[in-house]
Residue, then its C-alpha position, 0 to 999 in steps of 0.5 A: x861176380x858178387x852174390x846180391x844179398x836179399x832181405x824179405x819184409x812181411x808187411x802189413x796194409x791198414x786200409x779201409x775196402x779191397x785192395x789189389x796187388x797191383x795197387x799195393x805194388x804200384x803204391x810202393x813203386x811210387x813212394x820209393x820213386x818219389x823219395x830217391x827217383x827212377x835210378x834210386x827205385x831200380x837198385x831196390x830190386x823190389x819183388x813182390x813174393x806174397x800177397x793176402x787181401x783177406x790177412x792184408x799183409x803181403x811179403x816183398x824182397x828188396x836188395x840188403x843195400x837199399x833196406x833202408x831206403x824202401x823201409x823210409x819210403x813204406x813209412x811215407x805211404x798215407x794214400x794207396x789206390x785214392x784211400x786213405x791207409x798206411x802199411x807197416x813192416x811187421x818183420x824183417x828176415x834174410x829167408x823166407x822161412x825164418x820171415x814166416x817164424x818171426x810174423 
């Protein structure tokens, strides 16, 4: 059996108020689903590794083969939670220690 290979994005949230992880989560969840549907959305193997409302960034590990897809479907967010906002990739790593070097 083949290794999946992972990638680990550090992103940031422009959004006015709090924001919860659920809420971040779920806004992903949407946009990927919305743009490659439910068989699309389940190959990303999305994870959300860290979360900071205070810093308003978060990390999540998606699957190298549908980096891609989940970087489109980031840039389509203009709404999270009824609020308008974005959320941005700051960087892109293969470890989380080299993410953390890197942002």
């Amino acid at each position: 059996m083949k290794r999946v290979k992972r990638r680990y994005l550090a992103v940031q949230f422009d959004i006015d108020g709090t924001l919860s992880q659920r809420d971040f989560l779920d806004a992903i969840w949407t946009a990927v689903s919305r743009l490659y549907g439910e068989f699309g959305a389940s190959q990303t193997g999305l994870a959300l590794i860290d979360f900071s409302e205070e810093d308003k960034t978060a990390i999540i590990r998606v699957s190298l083969k549908t980096l891609s897809q989940v970087r489109a479907a980031i840039a389509s967010i203009t709404r999270v939670a009824g609020k308008d906002g974005a959320i941005h990739v700051v960087a892109i790593s293969g470890t989380l220690k080299s993410l953390s070097n890197k942002s």
